[in-house]
C-alpha beads as a LAMMPS data file, in Angstrom:
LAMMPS data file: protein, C-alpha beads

124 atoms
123 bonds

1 atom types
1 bond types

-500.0 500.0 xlo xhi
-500.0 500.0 ylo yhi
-500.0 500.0 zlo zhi

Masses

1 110.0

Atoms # bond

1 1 1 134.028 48.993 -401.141
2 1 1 132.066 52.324 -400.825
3 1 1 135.487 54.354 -401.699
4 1 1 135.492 52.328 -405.104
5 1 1 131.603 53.229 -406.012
6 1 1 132.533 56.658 -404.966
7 1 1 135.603 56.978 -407.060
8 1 1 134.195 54.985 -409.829
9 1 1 131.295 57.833 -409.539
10 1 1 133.993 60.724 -409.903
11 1 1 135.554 58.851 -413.353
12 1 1 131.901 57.159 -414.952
13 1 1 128.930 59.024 -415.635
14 1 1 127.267 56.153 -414.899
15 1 1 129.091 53.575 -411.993
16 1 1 128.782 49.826 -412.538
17 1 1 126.173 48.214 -410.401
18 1 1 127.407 46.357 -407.121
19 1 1 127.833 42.804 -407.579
20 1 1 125.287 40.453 -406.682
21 1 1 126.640 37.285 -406.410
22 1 1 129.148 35.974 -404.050
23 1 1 130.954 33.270 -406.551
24 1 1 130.857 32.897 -410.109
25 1 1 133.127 30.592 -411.949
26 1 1 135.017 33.626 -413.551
27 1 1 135.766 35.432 -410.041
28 1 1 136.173 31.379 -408.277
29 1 1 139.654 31.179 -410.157
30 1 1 141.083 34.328 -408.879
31 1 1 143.479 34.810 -406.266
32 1 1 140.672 36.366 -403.812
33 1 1 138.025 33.791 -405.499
34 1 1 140.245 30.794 -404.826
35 1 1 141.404 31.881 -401.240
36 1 1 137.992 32.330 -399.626
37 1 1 136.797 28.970 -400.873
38 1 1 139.889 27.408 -399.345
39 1 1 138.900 29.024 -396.010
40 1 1 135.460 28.922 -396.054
41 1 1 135.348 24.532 -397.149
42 1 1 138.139 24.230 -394.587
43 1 1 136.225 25.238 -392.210
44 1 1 133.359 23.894 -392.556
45 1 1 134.771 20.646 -392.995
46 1 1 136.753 21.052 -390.037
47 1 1 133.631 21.988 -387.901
48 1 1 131.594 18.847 -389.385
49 1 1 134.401 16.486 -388.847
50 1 1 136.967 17.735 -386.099
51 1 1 139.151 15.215 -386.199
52 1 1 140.230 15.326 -389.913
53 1 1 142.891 17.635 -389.729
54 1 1 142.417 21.273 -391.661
55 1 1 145.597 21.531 -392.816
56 1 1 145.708 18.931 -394.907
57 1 1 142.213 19.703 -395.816
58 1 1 143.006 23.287 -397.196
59 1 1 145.907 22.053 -399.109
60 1 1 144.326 19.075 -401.007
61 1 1 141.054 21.389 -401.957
62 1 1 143.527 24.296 -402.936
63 1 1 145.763 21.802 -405.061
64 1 1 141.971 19.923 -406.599
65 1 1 140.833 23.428 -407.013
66 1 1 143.614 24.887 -409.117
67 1 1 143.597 21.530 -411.427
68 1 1 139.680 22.037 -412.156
69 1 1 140.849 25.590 -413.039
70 1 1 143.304 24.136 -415.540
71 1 1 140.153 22.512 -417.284
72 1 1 138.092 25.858 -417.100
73 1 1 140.397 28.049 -418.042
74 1 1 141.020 24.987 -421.455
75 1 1 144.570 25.142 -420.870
76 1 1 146.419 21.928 -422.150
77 1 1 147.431 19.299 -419.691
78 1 1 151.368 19.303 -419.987
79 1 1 153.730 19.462 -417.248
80 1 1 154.555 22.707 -417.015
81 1 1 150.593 23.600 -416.352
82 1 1 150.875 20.906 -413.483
83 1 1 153.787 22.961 -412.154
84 1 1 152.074 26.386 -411.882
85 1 1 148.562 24.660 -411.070
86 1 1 151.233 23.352 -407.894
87 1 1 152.397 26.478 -407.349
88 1 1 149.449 28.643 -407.132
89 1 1 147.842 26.098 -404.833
90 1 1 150.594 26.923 -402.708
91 1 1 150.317 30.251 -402.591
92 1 1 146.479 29.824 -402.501
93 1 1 147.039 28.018 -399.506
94 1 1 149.283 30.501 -397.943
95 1 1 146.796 33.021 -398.185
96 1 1 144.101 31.155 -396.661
97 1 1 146.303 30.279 -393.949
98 1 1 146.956 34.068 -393.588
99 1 1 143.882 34.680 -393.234
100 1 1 143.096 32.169 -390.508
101 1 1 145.739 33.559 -388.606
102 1 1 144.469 37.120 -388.881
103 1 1 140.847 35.791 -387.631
104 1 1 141.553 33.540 -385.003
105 1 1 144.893 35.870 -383.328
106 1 1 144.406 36.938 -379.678
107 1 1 143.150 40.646 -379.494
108 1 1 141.195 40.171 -383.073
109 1 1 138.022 40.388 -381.718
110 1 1 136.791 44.160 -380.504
111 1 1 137.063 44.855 -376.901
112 1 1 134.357 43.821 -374.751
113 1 1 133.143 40.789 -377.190
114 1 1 132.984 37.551 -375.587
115 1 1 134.707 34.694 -377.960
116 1 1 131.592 32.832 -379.065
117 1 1 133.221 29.647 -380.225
118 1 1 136.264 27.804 -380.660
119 1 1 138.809 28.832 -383.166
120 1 1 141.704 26.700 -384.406
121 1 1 144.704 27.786 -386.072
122 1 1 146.067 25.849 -389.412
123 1 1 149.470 26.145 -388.430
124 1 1 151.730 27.840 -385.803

Bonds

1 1 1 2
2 1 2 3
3 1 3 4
4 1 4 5
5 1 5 6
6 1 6 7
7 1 7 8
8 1 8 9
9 1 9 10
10 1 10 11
11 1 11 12
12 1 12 13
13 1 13 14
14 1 14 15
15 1 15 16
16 1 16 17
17 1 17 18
18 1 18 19
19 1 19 20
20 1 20 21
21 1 21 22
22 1 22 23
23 1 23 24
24 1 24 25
25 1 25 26
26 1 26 27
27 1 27 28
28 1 28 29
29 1 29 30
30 1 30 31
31 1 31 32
32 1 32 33
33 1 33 34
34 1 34 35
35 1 35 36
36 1 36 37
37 1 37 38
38 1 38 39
39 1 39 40
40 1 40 41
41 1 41 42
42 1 42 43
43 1 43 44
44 1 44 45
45 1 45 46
46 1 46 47
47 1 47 48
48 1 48 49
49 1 49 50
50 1 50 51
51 1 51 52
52 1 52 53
53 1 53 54
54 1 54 55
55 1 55 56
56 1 56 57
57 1 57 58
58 1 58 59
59 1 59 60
60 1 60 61
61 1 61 62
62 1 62 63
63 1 63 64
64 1 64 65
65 1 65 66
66 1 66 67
67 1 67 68
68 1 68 69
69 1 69 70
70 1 70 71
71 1 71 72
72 1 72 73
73 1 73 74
74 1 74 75
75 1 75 76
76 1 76 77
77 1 77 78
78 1 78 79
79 1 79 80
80 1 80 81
81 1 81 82
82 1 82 83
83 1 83 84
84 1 84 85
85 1 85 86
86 1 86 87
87 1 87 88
88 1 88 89
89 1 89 90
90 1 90 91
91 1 91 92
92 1 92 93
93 1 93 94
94 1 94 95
95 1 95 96
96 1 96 97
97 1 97 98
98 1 98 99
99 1 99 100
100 1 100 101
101 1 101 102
102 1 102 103
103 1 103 104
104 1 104 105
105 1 105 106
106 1 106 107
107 1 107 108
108 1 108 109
109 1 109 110
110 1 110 111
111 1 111 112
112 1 112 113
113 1 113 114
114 1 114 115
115 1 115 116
116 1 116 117
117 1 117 118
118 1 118 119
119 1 119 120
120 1 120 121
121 1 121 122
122 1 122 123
123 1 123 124
Protein backbone atom coordinates (compact mmCIF):
# COMPACT_ATOMS: atom_id res chain seq x y z
CA UNK A 1 0.00 0.00 0.00
CA UNK A 2 2.79 2.61 0.68
CA UNK A 3 4.41 1.74 -2.95
CA UNK A 4 0.93 2.86 -4.47
CA UNK A 5 0.82 6.40 -2.42
CA UNK A 6 4.36 6.69 -3.44
CA UNK A 7 3.87 6.02 -7.08
CA UNK A 8 0.59 7.72 -7.18
CA UNK A 9 2.86 10.76 -5.68
CA UNK A 10 5.41 10.45 -8.72
CA UNK A 11 2.19 10.62 -11.45
CA UNK A 12 -0.46 13.27 -9.26
CA UNK A 13 0.46 16.49 -8.03
CA UNK A 14 -1.76 15.89 -5.53
CA UNK A 15 -2.25 11.80 -4.35
CA UNK A 16 -5.75 10.66 -3.39
CA UNK A 17 -6.28 10.42 0.31
CA UNK A 18 -6.02 6.82 1.95
CA UNK A 19 -9.23 5.22 2.37
CA UNK A 20 -11.03 5.35 5.46
CA UNK A 21 -13.43 2.87 5.54
CA UNK A 22 -13.06 -0.80 5.52
CA UNK A 23 -16.47 -1.72 3.43
CA UNK A 24 -18.64 0.29 1.42
CA UNK A 25 -21.32 -1.16 -0.72
CA UNK A 26 -19.38 -0.13 -3.96
CA UNK A 27 -15.95 -1.91 -2.87
CA UNK A 28 -18.43 -5.04 -0.92
CA UNK A 29 -19.21 -6.34 -4.58
CA UNK A 30 -15.73 -6.65 -5.75
CA UNK A 31 -13.72 -9.60 -6.04
CA UNK A 32 -11.41 -8.48 -2.91
CA UNK A 33 -14.75 -6.85 -1.27
CA UNK A 34 -16.71 -10.07 -1.63
CA UNK A 35 -13.81 -12.50 -0.59
CA UNK A 36 -12.94 -10.97 2.78
CA UNK A 37 -16.57 -10.93 3.86
CA UNK A 38 -16.78 -14.60 2.97
CA UNK A 39 -13.78 -15.20 5.28
CA UNK A 40 -14.25 -12.91 7.82
CA UNK A 41 -18.55 -14.14 8.48
CA UNK A 42 -17.19 -17.67 8.09
CA UNK A 43 -15.30 -17.35 10.67
CA UNK A 44 -16.91 -15.82 12.95
CA UNK A 45 -19.75 -17.95 12.57
CA UNK A 46 -17.67 -20.86 12.81
CA UNK A 47 -16.09 -19.62 16.15
CA UNK A 48 -19.73 -18.77 17.64
CA UNK A 49 -21.17 -22.02 16.58
CA UNK A 50 -18.42 -24.82 16.03
CA UNK A 51 -20.38 -27.34 15.08
CA UNK A 52 -22.10 -25.81 11.97
CA UNK A 53 -19.77 -26.67 9.47
CA UNK A 54 -17.74 -23.59 7.59
CA UNK A 55 -17.79 -24.92 4.47
CA UNK A 56 -21.07 -24.91 3.84
CA UNK A 57 -21.25 -21.68 5.63
CA UNK A 58 -18.84 -19.80 3.18
CA UNK A 59 -20.58 -21.16 0.22
CA UNK A 60 -24.25 -20.29 1.07
CA UNK A 61 -23.12 -16.51 2.23
CA UNK A 62 -20.91 -16.29 -1.02
CA UNK A 63 -23.89 -17.63 -3.26
CA UNK A 64 -26.68 -15.01 -0.88
CA UNK A 65 -24.04 -12.45 -1.30
CA UNK A 66 -23.60 -12.41 -5.05
CA UNK A 67 -27.65 -12.52 -5.50
CA UNK A 68 -28.00 -9.24 -3.21
CA UNK A 69 -25.33 -7.91 -5.63
CA UNK A 70 -27.60 -8.72 -8.56
CA UNK A 71 -30.21 -6.30 -6.85
CA UNK A 72 -27.49 -3.54 -6.18
CA UNK A 73 -25.88 -3.54 -9.08
CA UNK A 74 -30.19 -3.30 -10.76
CA UNK A 75 -29.38 -5.95 -13.05
CA UNK A 76 -32.59 -7.86 -14.28
CA UNK A 77 -33.44 -11.17 -12.76
CA UNK A 78 -33.18 -13.63 -15.84
CA UNK A 79 -31.38 -16.77 -15.94
CA UNK A 80 -28.42 -16.02 -17.33
CA UNK A 81 -27.73 -13.36 -14.26
CA UNK A 82 -28.49 -16.45 -11.94
CA UNK A 83 -25.76 -18.28 -13.85
CA UNK A 84 -22.89 -15.77 -13.40
CA UNK A 85 -24.30 -14.67 -9.83
CA UNK A 86 -23.48 -18.92 -9.46
CA UNK A 87 -20.43 -18.64 -10.88
CA UNK A 88 -18.78 -15.83 -9.20
CA UNK A 89 -19.91 -17.25 -5.88
CA UNK A 90 -17.83 -19.99 -6.83
CA UNK A 91 -14.97 -18.39 -7.51
CA UNK A 92 -15.68 -16.06 -4.51
CA UNK A 93 -15.60 -19.02 -2.56
CA UNK A 94 -12.45 -20.35 -3.96
CA UNK A 95 -10.70 -17.42 -3.00
CA UNK A 96 -11.77 -17.35 0.45
CA UNK A 97 -10.88 -20.83 0.75
CA UNK A 98 -7.41 -19.79 -0.59
CA UNK A 99 -7.02 -17.67 1.71
CA UNK A 100 -7.82 -19.88 4.68
CA UNK A 101 -5.38 -22.16 3.51
CA UNK A 102 -2.63 -19.56 3.25
CA UNK A 103 -3.49 -18.47 7.07
CA UNK A 104 -3.96 -21.51 8.81
CA UNK A 105 -0.77 -23.70 6.71
CA UNK A 106 1.98 -25.07 9.01
CA UNK A 107 5.09 -22.69 8.98
CA UNK A 108 2.63 -19.46 8.36
CA UNK A 109 3.19 -18.05 11.46
CA UNK A 110 6.89 -16.27 12.03
CA UNK A 111 9.38 -18.28 13.85
CA UNK A 112 9.34 -18.20 17.45
CA UNK A 113 5.37 -17.29 17.72
CA UNK A 114 3.44 -19.58 19.75
CA UNK A 115 -0.04 -20.59 17.84
CA UNK A 116 -2.51 -18.68 19.98
CA UNK A 117 -5.65 -20.50 18.98
CA UNK A 118 -7.12 -23.10 17.00
CA UNK A 119 -7.29 -22.86 13.30
CA UNK A 120 -9.44 -25.01 11.02
CA UNK A 121 -9.07 -25.54 7.48
CA UNK A 122 -12.31 -25.34 4.98
CA UNK A 123 -11.20 -28.07 2.99
CA UNK A 124 -8.16 -30.39 2.46
Amino acid sequence: MLTSYFFAFLIFENPPPPPTEFLTIETLFTAAGSTTAVFAVTSVIHGLWPKVSPRWIAAVFSLILMIVAIHVNHQGYAPATFLLAFINAAIVYAAAVGVNNITTAPGSRAPGLESTGRSFRWWP
